[in-house]
C-alpha positions as CSV (number, residue, x, y, z in Angstrom):
1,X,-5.2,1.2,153.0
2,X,-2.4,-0.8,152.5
3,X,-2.5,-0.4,148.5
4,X,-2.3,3.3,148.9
5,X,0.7,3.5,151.6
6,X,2.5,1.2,148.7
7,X,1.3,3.8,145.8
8,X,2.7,6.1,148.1
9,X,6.0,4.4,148.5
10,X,6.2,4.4,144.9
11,X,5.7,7.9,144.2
12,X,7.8,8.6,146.9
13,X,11.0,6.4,145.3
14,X,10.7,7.8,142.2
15,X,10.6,11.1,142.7
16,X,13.9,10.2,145.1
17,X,15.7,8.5,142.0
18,X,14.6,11.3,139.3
19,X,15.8,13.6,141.5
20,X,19.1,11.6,142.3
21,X,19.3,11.3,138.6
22,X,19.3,14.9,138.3
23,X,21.2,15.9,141.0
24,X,24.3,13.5,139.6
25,X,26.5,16.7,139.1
26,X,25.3,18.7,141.5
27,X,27.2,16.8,144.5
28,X,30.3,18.4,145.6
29,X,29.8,21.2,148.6
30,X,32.5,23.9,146.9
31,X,31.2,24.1,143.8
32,X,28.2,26.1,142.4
33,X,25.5,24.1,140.6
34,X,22.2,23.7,142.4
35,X,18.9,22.3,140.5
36,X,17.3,24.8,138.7
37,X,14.2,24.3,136.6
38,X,14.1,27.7,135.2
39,X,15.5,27.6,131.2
40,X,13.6,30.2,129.7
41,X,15.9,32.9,128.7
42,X,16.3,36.2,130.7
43,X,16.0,39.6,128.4
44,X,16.4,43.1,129.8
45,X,14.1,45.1,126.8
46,X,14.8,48.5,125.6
47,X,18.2,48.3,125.1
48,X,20.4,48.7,121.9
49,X,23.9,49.2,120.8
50,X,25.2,52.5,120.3
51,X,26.5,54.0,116.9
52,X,30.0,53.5,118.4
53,X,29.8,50.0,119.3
54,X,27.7,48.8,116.5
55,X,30.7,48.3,114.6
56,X,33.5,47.0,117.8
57,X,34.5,43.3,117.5
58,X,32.6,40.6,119.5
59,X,34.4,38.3,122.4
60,X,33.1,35.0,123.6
61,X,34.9,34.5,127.0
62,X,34.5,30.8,127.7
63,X,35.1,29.1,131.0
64,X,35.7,25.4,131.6
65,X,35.4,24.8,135.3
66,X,38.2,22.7,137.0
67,X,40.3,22.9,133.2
68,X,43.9,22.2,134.7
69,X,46.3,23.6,132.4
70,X,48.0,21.1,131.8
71,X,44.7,18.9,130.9
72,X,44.8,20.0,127.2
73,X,47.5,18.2,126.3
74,X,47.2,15.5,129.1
75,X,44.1,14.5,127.7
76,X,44.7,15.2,123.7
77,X,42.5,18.2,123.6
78,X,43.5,18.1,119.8
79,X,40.4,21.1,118.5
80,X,41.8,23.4,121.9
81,X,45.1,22.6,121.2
82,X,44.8,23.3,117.3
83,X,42.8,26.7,117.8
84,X,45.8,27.7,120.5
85,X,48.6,27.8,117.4
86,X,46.4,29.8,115.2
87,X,46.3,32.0,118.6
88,X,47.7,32.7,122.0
89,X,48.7,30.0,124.6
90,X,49.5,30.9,127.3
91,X,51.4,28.0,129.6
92,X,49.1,28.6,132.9
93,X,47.5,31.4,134.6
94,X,47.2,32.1,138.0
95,X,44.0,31.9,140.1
96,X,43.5,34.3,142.8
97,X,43.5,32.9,146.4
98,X,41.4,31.1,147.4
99,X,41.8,28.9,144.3
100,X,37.8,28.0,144.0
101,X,35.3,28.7,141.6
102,X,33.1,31.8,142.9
103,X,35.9,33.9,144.1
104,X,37.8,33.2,140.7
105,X,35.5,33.7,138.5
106,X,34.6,36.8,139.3
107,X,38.1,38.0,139.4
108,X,38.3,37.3,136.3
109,X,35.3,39.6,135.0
110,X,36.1,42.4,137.5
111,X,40.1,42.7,137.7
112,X,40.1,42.5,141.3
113,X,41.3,40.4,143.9
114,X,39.0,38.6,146.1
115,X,39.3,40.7,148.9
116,X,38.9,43.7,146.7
117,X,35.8,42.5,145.2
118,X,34.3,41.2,148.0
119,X,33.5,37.4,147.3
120,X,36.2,36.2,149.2
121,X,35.2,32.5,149.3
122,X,32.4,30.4,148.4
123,X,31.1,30.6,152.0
124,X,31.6,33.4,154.0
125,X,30.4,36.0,156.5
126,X,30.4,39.7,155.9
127,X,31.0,41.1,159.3
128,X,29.2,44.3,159.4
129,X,25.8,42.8,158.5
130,X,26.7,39.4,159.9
131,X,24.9,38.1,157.5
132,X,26.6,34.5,156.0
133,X,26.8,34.0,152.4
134,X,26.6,31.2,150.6
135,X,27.1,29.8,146.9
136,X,24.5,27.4,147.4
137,X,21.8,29.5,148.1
138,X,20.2,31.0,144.8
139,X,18.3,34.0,146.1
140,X,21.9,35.1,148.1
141,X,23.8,34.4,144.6
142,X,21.4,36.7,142.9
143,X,21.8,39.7,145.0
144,X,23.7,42.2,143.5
145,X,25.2,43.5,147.2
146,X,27.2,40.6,147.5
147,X,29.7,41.6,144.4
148,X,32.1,44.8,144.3
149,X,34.2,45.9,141.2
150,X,32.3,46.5,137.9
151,X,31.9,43.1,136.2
152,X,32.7,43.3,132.3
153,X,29.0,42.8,131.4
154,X,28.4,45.7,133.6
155,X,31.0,47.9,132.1
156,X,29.9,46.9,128.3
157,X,26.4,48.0,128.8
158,X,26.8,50.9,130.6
159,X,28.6,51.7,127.8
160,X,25.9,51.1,125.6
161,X,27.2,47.8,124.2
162,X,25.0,45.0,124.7
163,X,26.1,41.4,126.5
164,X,25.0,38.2,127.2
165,X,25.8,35.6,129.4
166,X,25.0,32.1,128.9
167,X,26.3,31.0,132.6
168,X,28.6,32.7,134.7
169,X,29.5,34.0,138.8
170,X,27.4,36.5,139.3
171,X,25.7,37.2,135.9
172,X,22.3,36.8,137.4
173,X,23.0,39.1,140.0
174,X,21.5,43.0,139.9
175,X,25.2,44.6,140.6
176,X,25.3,48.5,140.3
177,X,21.3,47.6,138.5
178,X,22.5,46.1,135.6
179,X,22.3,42.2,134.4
180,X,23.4,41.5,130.8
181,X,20.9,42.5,128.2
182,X,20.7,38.5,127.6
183,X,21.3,35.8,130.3
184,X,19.6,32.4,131.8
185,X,19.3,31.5,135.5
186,X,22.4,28.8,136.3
187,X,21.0,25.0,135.5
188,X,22.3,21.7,133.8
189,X,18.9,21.3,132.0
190,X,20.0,22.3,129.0
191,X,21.6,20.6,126.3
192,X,25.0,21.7,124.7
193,X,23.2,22.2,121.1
194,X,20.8,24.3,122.4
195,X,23.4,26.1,124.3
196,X,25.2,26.4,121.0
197,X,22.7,27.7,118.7
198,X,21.5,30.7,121.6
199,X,24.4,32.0,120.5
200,X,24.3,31.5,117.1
201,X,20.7,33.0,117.1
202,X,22.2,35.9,119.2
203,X,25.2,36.7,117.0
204,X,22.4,36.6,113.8
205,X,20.5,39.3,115.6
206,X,20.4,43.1,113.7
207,X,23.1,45.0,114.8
208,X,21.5,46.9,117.1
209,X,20.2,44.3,119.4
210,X,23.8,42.3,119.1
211,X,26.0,41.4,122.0
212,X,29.4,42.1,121.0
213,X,30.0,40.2,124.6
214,X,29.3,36.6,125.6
215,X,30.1,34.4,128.6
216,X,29.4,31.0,128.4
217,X,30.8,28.2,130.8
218,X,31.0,24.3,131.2
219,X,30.9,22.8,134.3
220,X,31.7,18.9,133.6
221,X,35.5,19.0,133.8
222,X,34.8,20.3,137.6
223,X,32.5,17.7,138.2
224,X,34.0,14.6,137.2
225,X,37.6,15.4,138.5
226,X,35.7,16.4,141.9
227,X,34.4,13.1,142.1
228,X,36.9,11.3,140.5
229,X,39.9,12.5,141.2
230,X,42.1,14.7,138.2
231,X,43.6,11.7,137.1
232,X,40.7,9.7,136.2
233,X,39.3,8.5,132.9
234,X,36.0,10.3,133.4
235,X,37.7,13.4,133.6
236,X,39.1,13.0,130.4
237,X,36.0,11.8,128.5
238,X,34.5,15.4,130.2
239,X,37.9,17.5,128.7
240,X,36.8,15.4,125.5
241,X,33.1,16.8,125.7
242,X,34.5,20.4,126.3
243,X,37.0,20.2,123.1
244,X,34.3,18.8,120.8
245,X,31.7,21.5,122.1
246,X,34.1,25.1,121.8
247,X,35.0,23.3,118.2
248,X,31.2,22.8,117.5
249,X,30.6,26.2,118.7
250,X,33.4,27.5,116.8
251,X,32.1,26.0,113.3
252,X,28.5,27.0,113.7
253,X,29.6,30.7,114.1
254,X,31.7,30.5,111.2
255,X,29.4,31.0,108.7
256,X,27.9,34.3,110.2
257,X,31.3,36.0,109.3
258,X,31.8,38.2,112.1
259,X,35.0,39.5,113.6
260,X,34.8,37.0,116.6
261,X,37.5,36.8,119.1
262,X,37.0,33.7,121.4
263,X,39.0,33.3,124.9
264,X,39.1,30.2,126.9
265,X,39.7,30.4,130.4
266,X,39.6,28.4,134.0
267,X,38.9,29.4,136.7
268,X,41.8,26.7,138.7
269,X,43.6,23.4,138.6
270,X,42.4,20.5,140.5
271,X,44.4,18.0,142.8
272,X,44.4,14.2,144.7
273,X,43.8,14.7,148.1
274,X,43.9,12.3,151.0
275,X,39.8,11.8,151.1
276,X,40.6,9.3,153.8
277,X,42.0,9.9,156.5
278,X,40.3,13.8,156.6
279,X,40.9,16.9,159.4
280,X,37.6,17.3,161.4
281,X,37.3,21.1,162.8
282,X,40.7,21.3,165.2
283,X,39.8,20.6,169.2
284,X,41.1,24.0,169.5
285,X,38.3,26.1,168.0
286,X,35.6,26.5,170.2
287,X,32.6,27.2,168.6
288,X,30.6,28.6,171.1
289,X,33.6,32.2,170.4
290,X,33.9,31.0,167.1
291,X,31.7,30.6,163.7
292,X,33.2,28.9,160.7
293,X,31.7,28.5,157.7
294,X,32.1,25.6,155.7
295,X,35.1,24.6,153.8
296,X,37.9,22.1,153.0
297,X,41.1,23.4,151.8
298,X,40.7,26.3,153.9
299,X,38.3,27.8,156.9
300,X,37.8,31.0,158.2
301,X,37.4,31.5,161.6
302,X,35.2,34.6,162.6
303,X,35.7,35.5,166.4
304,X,32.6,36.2,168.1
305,X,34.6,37.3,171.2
306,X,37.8,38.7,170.2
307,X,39.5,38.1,173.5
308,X,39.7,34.4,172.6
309,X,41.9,35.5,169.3
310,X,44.9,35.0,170.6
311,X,45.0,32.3,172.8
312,X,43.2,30.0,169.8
313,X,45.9,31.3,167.2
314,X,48.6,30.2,170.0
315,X,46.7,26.6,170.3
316,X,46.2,25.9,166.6
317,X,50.2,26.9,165.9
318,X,50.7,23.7,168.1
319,X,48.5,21.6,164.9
320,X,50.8,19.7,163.2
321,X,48.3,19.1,160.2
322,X,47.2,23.1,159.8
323,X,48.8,26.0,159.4
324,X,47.2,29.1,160.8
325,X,47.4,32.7,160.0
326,X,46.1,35.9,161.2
327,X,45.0,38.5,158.2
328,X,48.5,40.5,158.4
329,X,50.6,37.4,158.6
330,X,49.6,36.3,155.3
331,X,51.5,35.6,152.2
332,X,51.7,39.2,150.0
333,X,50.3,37.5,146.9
334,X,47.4,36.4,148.7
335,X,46.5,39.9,149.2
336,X,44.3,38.8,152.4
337,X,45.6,41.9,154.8
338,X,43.1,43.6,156.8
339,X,43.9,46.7,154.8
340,X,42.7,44.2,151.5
341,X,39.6,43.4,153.5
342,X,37.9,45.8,151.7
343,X,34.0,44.1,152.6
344,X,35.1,43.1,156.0
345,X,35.0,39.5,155.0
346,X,37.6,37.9,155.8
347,X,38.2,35.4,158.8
348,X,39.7,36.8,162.2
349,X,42.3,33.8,161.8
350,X,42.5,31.6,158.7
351,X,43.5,27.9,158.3
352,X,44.9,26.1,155.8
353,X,45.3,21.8,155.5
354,X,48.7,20.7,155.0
355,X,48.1,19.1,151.4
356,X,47.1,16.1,150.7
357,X,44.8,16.5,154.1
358,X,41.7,18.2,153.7
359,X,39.3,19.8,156.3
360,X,35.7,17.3,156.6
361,X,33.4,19.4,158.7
362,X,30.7,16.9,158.3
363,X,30.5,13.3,158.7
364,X,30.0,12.3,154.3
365,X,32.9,11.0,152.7
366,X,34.5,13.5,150.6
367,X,35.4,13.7,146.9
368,X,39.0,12.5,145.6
369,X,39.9,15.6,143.9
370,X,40.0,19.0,145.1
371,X,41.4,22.8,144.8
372,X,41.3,26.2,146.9
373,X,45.1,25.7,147.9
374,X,47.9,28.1,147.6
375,X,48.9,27.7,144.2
376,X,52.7,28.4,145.3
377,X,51.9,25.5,147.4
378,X,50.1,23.5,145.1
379,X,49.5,22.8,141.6
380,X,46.1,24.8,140.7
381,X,47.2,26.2,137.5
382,X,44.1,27.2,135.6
383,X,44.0,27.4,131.5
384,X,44.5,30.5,129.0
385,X,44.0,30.0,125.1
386,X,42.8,32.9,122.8
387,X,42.3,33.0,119.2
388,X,40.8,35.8,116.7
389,X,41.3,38.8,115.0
390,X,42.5,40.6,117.7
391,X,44.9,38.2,118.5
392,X,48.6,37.1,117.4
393,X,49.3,33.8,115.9
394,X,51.2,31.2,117.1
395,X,52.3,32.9,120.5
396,X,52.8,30.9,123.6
397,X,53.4,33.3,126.6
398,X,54.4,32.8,130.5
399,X,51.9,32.7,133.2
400,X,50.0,35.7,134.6
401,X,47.2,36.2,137.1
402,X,43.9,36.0,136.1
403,X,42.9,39.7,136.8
404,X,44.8,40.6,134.1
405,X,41.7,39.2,131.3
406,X,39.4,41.9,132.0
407,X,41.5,44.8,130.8
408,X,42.4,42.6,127.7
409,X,38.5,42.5,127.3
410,X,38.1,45.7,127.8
411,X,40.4,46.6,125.2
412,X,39.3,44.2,122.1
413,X,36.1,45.9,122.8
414,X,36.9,49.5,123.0
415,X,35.6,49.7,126.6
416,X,36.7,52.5,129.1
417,X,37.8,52.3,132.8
418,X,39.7,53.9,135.2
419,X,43.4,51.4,135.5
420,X,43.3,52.9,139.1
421,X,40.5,50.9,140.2
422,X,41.4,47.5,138.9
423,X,44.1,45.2,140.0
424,X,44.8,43.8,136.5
425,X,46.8,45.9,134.2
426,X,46.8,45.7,130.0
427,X,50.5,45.9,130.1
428,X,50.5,42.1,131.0
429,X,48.9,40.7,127.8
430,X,48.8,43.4,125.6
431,X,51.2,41.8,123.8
432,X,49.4,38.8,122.8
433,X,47.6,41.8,120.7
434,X,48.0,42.7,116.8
């Protein structure tokens, strides 16, 4: 008896380590890597290129998670940094508010804001259903009724141009019944040289069955400033890894000699935070009126009874640490109104830490670096480089908000949508355009 309870202990603490092992970068709350052991590549069959597009260029939007835009030349970026001068650079771009990863990311494929689109945080509730979603819950992230707008994938093949995604917000997701032609379910699993010669093997397809539109996205730079703070030598070896990689990338593809365009994006910045002395959930909100999901640089509170609206707001104004806000009193360039609200989504009152405090709604200790602040408020500049045919040489442009990449997509590839539905407009970077 006694032999198999310890054979049993065994098992037991291995699988715990293995799965510690694996779960390394998978610890931080507001970001959106669970464990996944599916690597087999996704294919939608039956679908080809049209005569148009057969002969458009090709775009490789790449996304380093957490890529502060200042970390290029902080940490020596020298491949990024080289690739920039025979390109575009641009000195930041904006992230939509909230500054975190799911609501950004999608901006950036769709144009909108995150109120527009619908994915307002990485934890919300949508009121009419009342239903809460969540980043960290795989089935939710791959239902397509969680996401608004027309994501550039969507667009592209509805167009009859083929895309693929290796990685990205929502590119596992059935929106408006379309998923890109190629794609993988989200996991760390798989090596960068694999990653790399996917590509390769799906830029040396025939024509007909080539994407002419790739995402592909790193999540290590996220991870290790998230842990470690932005500041930290880890963070640099993982800007390091990211640098090598797009340069690795880069030279593979060379030799296929195709009209490649490549654009390197973040989604935000990252920032030290006080992961001390933390805000618990203010002895004004009382949950049993209240629910708020989880969060840290911001919270939403949804009012179950919305008699007790008021007299909360009144008692959080008195928070020295916070600042409150109902929808309407929010900064313009948040664009969090209730007439933005276009999902219902958006908390009945909204709170915000006073930086370098951030919210701790449970009792773990909490990562060094964070981001989801007001970027007026806070430094959560994300990253903007672009190099390629399409683009001019050399040019290094002001900021501008990151809903204004998918109509400089659109137009490398030749793709049409209505300006009116769209918060980005070409106008912005058209110039960086031959």
């Amino acid at each position: 008896m006694f032999k198999k309870i310890s054979a049993f202990i065994l098992i037991l603490f291995v699988a715990i380590v293995s799965f510690a092992q694996d779960s390394t970068h998978n610890t931080h709350i507001n970001t959106p890597y669970v464990i996944s052991v599916d690597t087999t590549q996704q294919i939608i069959k039956g679908r080809t290129n049209s005569a148009k597009q057969i002969n458009k260029p090709y775009v490789i939007l790449i996304s380093a998670d957490g890529f502060r835009a200042d970390f290029n030349e902080l940490y020596n970026a020298k491949n990024l940094n080289a690739l920039a001068k025979t390109g575009v650079h641009a000195k930041y771009m904006i992230p939509s508010y909230p500054s975190v990863t799911f609501p950004n990311h999608y901006s950036i494929v769709t144009g909108l804001y995150p109120a527009h689109h619908g994915l307002v945080d990485n934890s919300y509730i949508d009121v009419p259903t009342g239903a809460m979603y969540s980043m960290g819950n795989k089935k939710m992230v791959a239902e397509g009724k969680w996401y608004g707008g027309t994501p550039i994938w969507v667009l592209a093949e509805q167009q009859k141009m083929i895309s693929a995604s290796f990685y990205w917000v929502a590119s596992e997701a059935d929106i408006q019944g379309i998923k890109p032609t190629y794609h993988y379910v989200y996991n760390e699993k798989i090596d960068i040289a694999t990653r790399i010669k996917a590509i390769k093997d799906w830029l040396s397809l025939p024509e007909a069955q080539r994407p002419h539109l790739i995402t592909f996205y790193f999540p290590q730079v996220d991870h290790d400033a998230h842990e470690y703070g932005p500041n930290d030598p880890h963070v640099a070896n993982a800007v390091q890894f990211v640098d090598s990689s797009i340069n690795a990338l880069q030279a593979s593809l060379a030799s296929l000699h195709l009209p490649i365009n490549y654009i390197f994006v973040s989604d935000h910045g990252m920032a030290k935070v006080d992961n001390i002395n933390t805000l618990p959930i203010p002895a004004a909100i009382d949950t049993a009126y209240f629910t708020v999901p989880w969060g840290d640089t911001q919270l939403h509170l949804y009012a179950k009874d919305k008699t007790k609206i008021e007299a909360t707001y009144q008692a959080l104004k008195q928070d020295t640490n916070i600042t409150v806000y109902k929808l309407d009193e929010t900064p313009a360039y948040w664009h969090h109104t209730t007439t933005d609200d276009r999902y219902h989504r958006l908390g009945d009152l909204i709170l915000t830490p006073h930086f370098p405090k951030v919210f701790n709604l449970s009792k773990r200790k909490t990562t060094q670096g964070k981001h989801g602040f007001d970027n007026h408020l806070v430094e959560m500049r994300a990253s903007f480089m672009a190099w390629g045919p399409a683009f001019k040489k050399g040019l290094t442009i002001d900021g501008f908000e990151n809903v204004n990449v998918y109509p400089l997509v659109a137009e490398i590839l030749g793709l049409k949508y209505d300006p009116k539905t769209i918060d980005g407009k070409l106008k912005v970077l058209s110039p960086t355009l031959k």
